[in-house]
Each structure stands twice: as structure tokens, then as C-alpha cells.
SEPA-587900 format. One record per residue (C-alpha): residue number from 1; residue in three letters; x, y, z. Coordinates in steps of 0.1 Angstrom, whole numbers, plus 2048, in hexadecimal, padded with zeros to 3 digits. Layout:
[NUM,'ala',[X,Y,Z]]
...
***
This chain:
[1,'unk',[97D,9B2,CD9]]
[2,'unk',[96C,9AB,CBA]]
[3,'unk',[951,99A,CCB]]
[4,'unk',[943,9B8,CD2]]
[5,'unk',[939,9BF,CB2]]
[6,'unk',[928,99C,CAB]]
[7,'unk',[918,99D,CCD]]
[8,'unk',[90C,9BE,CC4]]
[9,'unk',[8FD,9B5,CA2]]
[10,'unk',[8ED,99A,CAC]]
[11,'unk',[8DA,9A6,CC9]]
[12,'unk',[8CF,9C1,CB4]]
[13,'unk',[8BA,9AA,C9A]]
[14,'unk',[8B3,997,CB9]]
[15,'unk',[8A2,9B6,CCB]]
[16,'unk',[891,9C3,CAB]]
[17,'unk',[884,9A7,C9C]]
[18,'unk',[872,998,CBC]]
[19,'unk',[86A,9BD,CCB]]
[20,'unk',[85E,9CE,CAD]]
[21,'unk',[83F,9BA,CA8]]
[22,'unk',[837,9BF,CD3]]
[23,'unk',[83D,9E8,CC2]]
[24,'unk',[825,9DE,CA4]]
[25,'unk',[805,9D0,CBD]]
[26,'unk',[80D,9F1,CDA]]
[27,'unk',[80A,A0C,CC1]]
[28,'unk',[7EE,A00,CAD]]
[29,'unk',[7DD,9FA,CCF]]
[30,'unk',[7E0,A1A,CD8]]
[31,'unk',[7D7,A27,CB5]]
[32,'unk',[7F9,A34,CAA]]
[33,'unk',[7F9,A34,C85]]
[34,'unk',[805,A49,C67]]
[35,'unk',[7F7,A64,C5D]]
[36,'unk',[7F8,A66,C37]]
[37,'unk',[7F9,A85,C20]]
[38,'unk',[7E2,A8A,C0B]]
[39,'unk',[7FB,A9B,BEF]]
[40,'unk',[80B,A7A,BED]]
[41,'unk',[80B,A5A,BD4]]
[42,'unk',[7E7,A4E,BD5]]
[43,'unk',[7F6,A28,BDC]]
[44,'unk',[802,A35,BFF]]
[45,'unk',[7E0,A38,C09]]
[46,'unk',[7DB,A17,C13]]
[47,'unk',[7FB,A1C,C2D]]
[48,'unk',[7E5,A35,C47]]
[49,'unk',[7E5,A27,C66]]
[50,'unk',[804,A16,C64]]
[51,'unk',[813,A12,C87]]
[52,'unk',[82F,A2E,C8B]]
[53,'unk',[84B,A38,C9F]]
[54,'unk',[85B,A16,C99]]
[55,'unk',[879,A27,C9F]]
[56,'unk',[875,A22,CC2]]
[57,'unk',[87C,A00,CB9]]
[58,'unk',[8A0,9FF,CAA]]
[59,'unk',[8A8,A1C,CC2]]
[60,'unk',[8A4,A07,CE3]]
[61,'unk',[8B0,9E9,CD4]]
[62,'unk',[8D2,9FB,CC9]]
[63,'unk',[8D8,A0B,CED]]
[64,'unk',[8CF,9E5,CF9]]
[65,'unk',[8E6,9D6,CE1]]
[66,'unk',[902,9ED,CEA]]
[67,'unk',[902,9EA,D0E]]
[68,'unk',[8F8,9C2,D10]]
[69,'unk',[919,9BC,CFB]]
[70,'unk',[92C,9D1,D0F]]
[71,'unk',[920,9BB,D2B]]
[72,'unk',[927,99C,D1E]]
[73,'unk',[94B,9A2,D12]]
[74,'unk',[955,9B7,D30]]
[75,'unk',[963,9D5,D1B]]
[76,'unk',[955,9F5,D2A]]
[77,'unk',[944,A13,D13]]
[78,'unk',[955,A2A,D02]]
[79,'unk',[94C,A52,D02]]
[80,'unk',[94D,A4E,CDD]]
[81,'unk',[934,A34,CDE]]
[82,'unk',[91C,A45,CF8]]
[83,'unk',[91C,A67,CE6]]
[84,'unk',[912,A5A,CC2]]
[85,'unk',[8F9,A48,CD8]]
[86,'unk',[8F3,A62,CEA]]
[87,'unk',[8EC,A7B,CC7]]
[88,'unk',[8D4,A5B,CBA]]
[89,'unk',[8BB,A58,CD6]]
[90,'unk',[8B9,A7D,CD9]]
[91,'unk',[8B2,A85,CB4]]
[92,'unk',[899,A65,CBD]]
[93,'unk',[889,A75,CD4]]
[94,'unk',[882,A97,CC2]]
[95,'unk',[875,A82,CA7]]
[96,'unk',[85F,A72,CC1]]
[97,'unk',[851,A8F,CCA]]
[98,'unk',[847,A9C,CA8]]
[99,'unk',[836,A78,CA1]]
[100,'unk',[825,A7A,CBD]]
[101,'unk',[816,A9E,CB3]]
[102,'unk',[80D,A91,C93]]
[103,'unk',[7F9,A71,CA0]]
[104,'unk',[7E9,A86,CBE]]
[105,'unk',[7DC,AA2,CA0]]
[106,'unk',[7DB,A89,C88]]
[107,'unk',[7EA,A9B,C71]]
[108,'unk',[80A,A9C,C56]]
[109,'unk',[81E,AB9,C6C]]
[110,'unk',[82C,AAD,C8D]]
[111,'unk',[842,AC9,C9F]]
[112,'unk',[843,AEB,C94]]
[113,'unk',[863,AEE,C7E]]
[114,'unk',[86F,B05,C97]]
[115,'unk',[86C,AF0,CB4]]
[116,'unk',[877,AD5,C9E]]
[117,'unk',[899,AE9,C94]]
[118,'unk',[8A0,AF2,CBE]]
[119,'unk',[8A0,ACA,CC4]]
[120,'unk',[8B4,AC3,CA7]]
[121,'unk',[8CC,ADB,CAF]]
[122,'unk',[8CC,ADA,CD7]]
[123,'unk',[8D5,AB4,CD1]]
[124,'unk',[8EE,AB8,CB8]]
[125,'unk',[8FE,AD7,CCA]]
[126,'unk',[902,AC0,CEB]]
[127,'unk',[913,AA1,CD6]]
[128,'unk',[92B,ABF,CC4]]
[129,'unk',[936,ACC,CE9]]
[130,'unk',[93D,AAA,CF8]]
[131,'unk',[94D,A9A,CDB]]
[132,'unk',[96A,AB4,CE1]]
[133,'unk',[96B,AA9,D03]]
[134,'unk',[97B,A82,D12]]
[135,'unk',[99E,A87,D02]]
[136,'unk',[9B2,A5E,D02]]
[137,'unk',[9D3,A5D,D10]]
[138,'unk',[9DC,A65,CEB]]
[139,'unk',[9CA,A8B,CEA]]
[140,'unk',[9AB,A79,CD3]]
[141,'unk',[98C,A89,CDA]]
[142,'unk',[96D,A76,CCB]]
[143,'unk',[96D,A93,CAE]]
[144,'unk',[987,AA4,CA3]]
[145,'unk',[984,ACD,C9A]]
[146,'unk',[993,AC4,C7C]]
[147,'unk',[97F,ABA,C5B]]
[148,'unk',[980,A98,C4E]]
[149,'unk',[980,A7C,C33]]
[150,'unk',[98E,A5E,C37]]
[151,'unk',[99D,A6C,C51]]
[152,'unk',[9A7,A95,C63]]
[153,'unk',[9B5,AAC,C49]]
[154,'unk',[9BE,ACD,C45]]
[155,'unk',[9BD,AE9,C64]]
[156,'unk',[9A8,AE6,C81]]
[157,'unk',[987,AFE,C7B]]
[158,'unk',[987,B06,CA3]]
[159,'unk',[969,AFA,CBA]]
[160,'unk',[94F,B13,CAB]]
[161,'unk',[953,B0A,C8D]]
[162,'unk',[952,AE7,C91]]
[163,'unk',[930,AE9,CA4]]
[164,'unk',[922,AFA,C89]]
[165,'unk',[932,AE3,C72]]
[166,'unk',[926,AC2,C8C]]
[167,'unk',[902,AD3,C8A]]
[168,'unk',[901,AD3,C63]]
[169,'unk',[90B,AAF,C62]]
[170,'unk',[8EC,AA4,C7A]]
[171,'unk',[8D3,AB9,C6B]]
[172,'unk',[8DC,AB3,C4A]]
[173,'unk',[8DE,A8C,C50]]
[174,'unk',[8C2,A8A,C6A]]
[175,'unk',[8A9,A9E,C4C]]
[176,'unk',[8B8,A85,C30]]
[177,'unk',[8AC,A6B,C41]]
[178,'unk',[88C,A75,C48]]
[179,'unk',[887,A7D,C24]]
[180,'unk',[894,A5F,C17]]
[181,'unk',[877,A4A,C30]]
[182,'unk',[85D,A49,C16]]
[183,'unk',[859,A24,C0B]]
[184,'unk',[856,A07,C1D]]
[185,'unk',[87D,9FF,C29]]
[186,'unk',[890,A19,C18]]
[187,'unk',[8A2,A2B,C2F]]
[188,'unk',[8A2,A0E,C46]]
[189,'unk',[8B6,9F9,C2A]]
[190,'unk',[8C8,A12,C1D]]
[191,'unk',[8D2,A1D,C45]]
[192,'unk',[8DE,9F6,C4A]]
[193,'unk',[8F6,9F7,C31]]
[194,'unk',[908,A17,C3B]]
[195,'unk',[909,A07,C5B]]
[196,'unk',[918,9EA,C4E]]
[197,'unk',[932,A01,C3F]]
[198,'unk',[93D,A13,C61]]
[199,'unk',[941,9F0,C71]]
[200,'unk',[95E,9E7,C58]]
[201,'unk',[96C,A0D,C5C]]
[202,'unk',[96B,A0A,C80]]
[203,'unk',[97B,9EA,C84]]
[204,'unk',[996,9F4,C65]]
[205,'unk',[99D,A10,C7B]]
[206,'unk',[9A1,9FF,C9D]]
[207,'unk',[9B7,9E2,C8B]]
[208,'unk',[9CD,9FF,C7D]]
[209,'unk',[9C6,A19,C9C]]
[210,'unk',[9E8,A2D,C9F]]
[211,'unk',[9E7,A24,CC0]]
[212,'unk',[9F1,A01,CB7]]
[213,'unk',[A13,A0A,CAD]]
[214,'unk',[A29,9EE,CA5]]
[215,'unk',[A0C,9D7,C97]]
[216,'unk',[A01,9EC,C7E]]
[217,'unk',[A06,9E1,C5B]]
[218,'unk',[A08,A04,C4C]]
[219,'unk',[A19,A1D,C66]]
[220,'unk',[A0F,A38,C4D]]
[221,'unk',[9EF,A37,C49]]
[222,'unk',[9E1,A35,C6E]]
[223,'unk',[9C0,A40,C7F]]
[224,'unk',[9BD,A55,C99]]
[225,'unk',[99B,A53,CA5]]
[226,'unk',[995,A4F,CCC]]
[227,'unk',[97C,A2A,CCE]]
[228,'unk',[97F,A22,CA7]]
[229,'unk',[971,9FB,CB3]]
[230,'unk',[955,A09,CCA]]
[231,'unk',[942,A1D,CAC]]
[232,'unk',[948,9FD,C9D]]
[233,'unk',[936,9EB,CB6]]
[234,'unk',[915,A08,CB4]]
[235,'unk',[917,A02,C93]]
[236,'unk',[914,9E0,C94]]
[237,'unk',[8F6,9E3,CAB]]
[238,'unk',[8E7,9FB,C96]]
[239,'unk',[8EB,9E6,C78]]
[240,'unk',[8DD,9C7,C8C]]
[241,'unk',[8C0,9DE,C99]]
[242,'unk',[8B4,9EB,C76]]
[243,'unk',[8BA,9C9,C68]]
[244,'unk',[89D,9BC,C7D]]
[245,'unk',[888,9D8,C7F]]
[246,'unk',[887,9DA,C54]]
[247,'unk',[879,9B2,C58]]
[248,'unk',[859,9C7,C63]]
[249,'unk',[861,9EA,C52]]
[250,'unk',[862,9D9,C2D]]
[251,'unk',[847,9D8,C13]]
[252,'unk',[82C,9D4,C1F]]
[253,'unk',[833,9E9,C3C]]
[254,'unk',[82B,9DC,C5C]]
[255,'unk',[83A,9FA,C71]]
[256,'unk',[845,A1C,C63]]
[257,'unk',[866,A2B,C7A]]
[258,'unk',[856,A4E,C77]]
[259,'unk',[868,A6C,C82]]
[260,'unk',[877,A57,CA0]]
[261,'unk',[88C,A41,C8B]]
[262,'unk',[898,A57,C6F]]
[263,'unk',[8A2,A75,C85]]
[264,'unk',[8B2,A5D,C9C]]
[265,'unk',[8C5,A4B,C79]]
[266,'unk',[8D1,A6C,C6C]]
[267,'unk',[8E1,A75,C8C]]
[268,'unk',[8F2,A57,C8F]]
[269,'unk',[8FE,A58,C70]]
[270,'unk',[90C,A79,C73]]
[271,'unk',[91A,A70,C92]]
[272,'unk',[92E,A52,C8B]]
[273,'unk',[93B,A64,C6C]]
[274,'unk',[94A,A7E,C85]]
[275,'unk',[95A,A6B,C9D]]
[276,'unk',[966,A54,C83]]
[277,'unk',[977,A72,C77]]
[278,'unk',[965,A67,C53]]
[279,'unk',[94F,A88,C54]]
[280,'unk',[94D,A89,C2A]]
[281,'unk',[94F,A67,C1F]]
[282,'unk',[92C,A65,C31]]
[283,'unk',[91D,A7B,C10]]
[284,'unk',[929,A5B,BFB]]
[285,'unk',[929,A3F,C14]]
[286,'unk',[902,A50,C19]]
[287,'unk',[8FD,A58,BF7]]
[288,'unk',[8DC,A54,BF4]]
[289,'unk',[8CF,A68,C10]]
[290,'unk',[8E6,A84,BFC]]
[291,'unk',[8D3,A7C,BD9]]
[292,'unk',[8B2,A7D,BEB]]
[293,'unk',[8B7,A9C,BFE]]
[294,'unk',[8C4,AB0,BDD]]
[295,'unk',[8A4,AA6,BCA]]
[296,'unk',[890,ABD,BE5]]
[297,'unk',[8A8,AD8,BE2]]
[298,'unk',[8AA,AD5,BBB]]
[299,'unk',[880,AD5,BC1]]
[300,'unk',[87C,AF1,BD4]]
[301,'unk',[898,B08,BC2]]
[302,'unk',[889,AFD,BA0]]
[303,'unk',[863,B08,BAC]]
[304,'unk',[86C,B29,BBB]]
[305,'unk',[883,B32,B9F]]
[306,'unk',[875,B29,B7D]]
[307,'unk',[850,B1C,B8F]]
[308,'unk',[859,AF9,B7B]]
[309,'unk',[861,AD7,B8F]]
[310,'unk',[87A,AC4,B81]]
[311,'unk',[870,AA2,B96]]
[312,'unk',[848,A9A,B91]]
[313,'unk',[84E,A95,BBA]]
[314,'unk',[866,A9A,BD3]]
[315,'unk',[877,A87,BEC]]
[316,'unk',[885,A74,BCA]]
[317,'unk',[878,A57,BD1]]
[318,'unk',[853,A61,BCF]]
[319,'unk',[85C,A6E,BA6]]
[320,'unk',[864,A4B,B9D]]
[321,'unk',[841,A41,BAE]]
[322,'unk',[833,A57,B9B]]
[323,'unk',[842,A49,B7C]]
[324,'unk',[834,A29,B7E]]
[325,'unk',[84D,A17,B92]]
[326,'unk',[840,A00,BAD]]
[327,'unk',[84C,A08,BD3]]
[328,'unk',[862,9E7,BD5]]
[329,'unk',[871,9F0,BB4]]
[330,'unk',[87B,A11,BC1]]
[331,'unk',[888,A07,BE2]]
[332,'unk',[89B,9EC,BD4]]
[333,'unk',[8AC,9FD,BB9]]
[334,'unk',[8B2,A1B,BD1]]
[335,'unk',[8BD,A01,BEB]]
[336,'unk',[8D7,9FA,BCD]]
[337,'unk',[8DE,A1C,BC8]]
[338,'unk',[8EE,A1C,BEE]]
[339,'unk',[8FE,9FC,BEB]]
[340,'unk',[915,A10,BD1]]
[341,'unk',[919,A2E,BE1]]
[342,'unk',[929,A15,C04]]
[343,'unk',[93C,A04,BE7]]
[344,'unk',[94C,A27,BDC]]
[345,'unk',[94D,A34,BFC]]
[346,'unk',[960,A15,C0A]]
[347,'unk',[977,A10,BEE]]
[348,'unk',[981,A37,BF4]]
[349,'unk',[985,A34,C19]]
[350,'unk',[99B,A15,C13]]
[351,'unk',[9B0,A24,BF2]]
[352,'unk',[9BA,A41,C0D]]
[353,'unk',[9CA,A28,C22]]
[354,'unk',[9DB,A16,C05]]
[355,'unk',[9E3,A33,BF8]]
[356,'unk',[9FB,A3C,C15]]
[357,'unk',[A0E,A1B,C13]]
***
């Protein structure tokens, strides 16, 4: 069964790393490149007209990864596995659309934010619904209306709730994301390695799935989570996927993923964390998203209360620009930063098994 996973990994570098540069020649053909604003650091200049919407890239491949290995071992999908799917290529697609605005206006605004907010949330209202939906032979749903760590605690907040709650998670994640895609394979990079971090939890769960009853090594401390191995398995592909892709996405870009590929990342994100039943270990397994989000709202509060900026830029990132720090310094010190916050967020999710022992 764990063939899957490789399968899945590998077809995803496989796919990205042969189709992206095909992506590369067909946008700059048809004259698809980044608009660049002008507020910005001055060294981002040179990046306008910078094929983008690369996220088209990783997207496919992952759906194509997914569904090849399925085909190749003979296991079947999983509603799990279709539904975080399912959330990624239609936050993709909303972020499509808004790239696509942008080029055809040439301009830095895409969608209006209103429009932009009713595909956000018609997408992330649809995965909410149907993730309560598809109970096992055990009662597991994909999600759970209780909230969650390293696994369900506490009372069950009712459906409502948890849409609303299910929403907050996509937007939020979806919008860190995006922010966080400033440089030259940041959020790419930074996306691989919380990837890389919901293979192990997906495979640590399926190995000690409740379900397995008598071969479990720590009867106390089970999972119940409905395909634990199958968001393994998209995570794999998405790991594989961005892998390849950031060959072309590094410094100097090649390809931007635009608003295609960081919508489409957040949601995933959010999405695995859910069905995972991990829904706030993603702030620390995701760390940096988190950091780079909170310097915008730190930014903005500081400005309209006092009419001072504590950053000399925000998204984060762009303040250490600023400061003299070259992009590759601050993506790969950044890219450190998120290595950490997987470290943490792994070491926590397996001290609350041990902890049960």
C-alpha cells in the first residue's frame, strides 16, 4: 500500500519538471507575464513579464499523479482524497481567474475582492458540506465537527459552526500563501516541506489507524481519521509536484505560480489539516505563512492606529529586502525558518502519541 505514496511522489517531480518548461514557452507565447507593482523593491523590476499562473502546472500534475498511482497499484480513491483535491483545484481556479484579469488589464488587481471572497468561499463552503458526508463502516467522516490538534478534542461545535470554522481555515491559509509568494521559491519551498510533514502524519496515522486493532503498538493513542494513508498519498504528489515546479520557480525565476498556485496551496493545506483531524498544528507545522500573515495585520493596525509602520514593508519578507538582504538570503533563511516550525510541529504531533503510552 505504501507504493502509493512513492508512485505518487515520483510522478509528481516527473510531471513538473518535464511539463513546466512546455508551461514556460505557452504563456510567454501568448504574452502571459507578471505584472509588477510599482510600490515594490526596485530589484523586482527586472521580474515583469515573468510567465505566470505556473500554478497550473503543479495543479495538473498533482490530480495526474494522484490518479496514475492509483492506477498502477489498483487501490481505488478515497472521498478524503478527492475532496482535498477537490478544495485545491477550485481555489486554483479562482486564482486563475483573478491572474487572468490581471494579465488581460495588465494591471496589479485581478478580481474585485468581492468577487474574489464569493469564490473563496463558494469553494470552501462546498468542501465543508461534503467533508461531513461518506461516513466508513467506522462512523468517520473526512472531518470531524469537533476541533482538533493532534487529533479531535473537546465537544463537537455542530455543522454551522464547523463550516464557518472550515471557511476560516481556507481563507486564512489560501491568503497566507498568497502573501508569503513574493520571492523567487518561497512559498513553493516552504509549501514542500509542510507537505513533506503530512506524508509522515498520514502514514503514522494509517500504521496506527484504530481501525487496525490488534496491530497497533499503542492501543491508547489511536487515530481515527477516515483514509489517513490516502492524504498521505496527495501529499506525496503534492510534495513531488512542487518539488519539480520550484527547479523552474527558484532564483532566478523562470515561472511565477501566481494566484493559481498559491490559492490552490492554501486550500490544500487547510484541507489536509482537516481531514487529518490536525486543524491547529497547521499554524506551527505552517508557521511561516502564520508569521507572514501577522506582519500585514501588525502593518495595517499599526498605520491606522498610531499612522507609524513598524515593518519598512509588508508581506515580511519585502522589510528584510528593504534592509539590505539579498532575495536568496531571505528565502533561504525563511526557507529555515519553516524547516523549524515542521520540526516543532512534528515533534508535538508525535509527543501526543507518546504521551498516551
Amino acid at each position: 500500500m505504501m507504493k502509493q505514496i512513492l508512485f505518487a511522489g515520483v510522478i509528481g517531480l516527473f510531471l513538473t519538471l518535464i511539463g513546466t518548461p512546455l508551461l514556460i514557452k505557452l504563456l510567454a507565447r501568448k504574452g502571459y507575464g507578471q505584472y509588477i507593482r510599482d510600490d515594490g523593491p526596485r530589484e523586482h523590476a527586472s521580474k515583469r513579464g515573468t510567465p505566470t499562473m505556473g500554478g497550473i502546472a503543479f495543479i495538473l500534475a498533482t490530480i495526474a499523479a494522484y490518479f496514475l498511482s492509483k492506477l498502477i497499484t489498483g487501490y481505488p480513491p478515497t472521498y478524503s482524497g478527492l475532496l482535498v483535491l477537490g478544495l485545491m483545484a477550485g481555489m486554483g481556479l479562482v486564482g486563475f481567474l483573478d491572474d487572468y484579469i490581471k494579465i488581460v488589464k495588465r494591471r496589479s488587481l485581478g478580481l474585485r475582492a468581492k468577487a474574489k471572497m464569493a469564490g473563496q468561499l463558494l469553494g470552501g463552503i462546498a468542501f465543508a458540506v461534503l467533508s461531513l458526508q461518506f461516513a466508513d463502516s467506522r462512523g468517520n467522516t473526512p472531518a470531524s465537527t469537533k476541533l482538533s490538534f493532534i487529533t479531535d478534542f473537546g465537544w463537537t461545535i455542530g455543522p454551522v459552526l464547523f463550516v464557518v470554522w472550515a471557511l476560516f481555515m481556507i481563507l486564512a491559509m489560501s491568503n497566507g500563501v498568497n502573501l508569503t509568494d513574493g520571492l523567487d521559491g518561497l512559498a513553493t519551498g516552504a509549501s514542500v516541506l509542510v507537505f513533506g510533514a503530512y506524508t509522515f502524519i498520514g502514514v503514522w496515522q494509517f500504521q496506527e489507524s484504530c481501525a487496525n486493532g490488534e496491530t497497533l503498538t499503542n492501543p491508547n493513542a489511536c487515530y481515527e481519521v477516515r483514509d489517513p494513508l490516502d492524504l498521505a498519498v496527495v501529499s506525496a504528489a503534492l510534495m513531488g509536484a512542487c518539488l519539480g515546479f520550484l527547479w523552474w520557480n527558484t532564483s532566478p525565476a523562470k515561472i511565477f505560480m501566481g494566484d493559481t498556485g498559491s490559492l490552490a496551496l492554501g486550500g490544500v493545506l487547510a484541507g489536509l489539516a482537516i481531514c487529518s483531524r490536525t486543524e491547529l498544528l497547521l499554524a506551527i507545522l505552517g508557521g511561516l505563512f502564520v508569521l507572514i500573515t501577522m506582519s500585514v495585520v501588525i502593518q495595517v493596525g499599526s498605520f491606522r492606529l498610531t499612522g507609524k509602520r513598524v515593518f519598512r514593508m509588508a508581506p515580511l519578507q519585502h522589510h528584510f529586502e528593504l534592509k539590505g538582504w539579498s532575495e536568496v538570503l531571505v528565502v533561504v533563511r525563511f526557507w529555515i525558518i519553516q524547516g523549524i516550525c515542521v520540526i516543532v510541529g512534528l515533534g508535538l504531533f508525535y509527543a501526543g502519541w507518546a504521551a498516551d503510552k
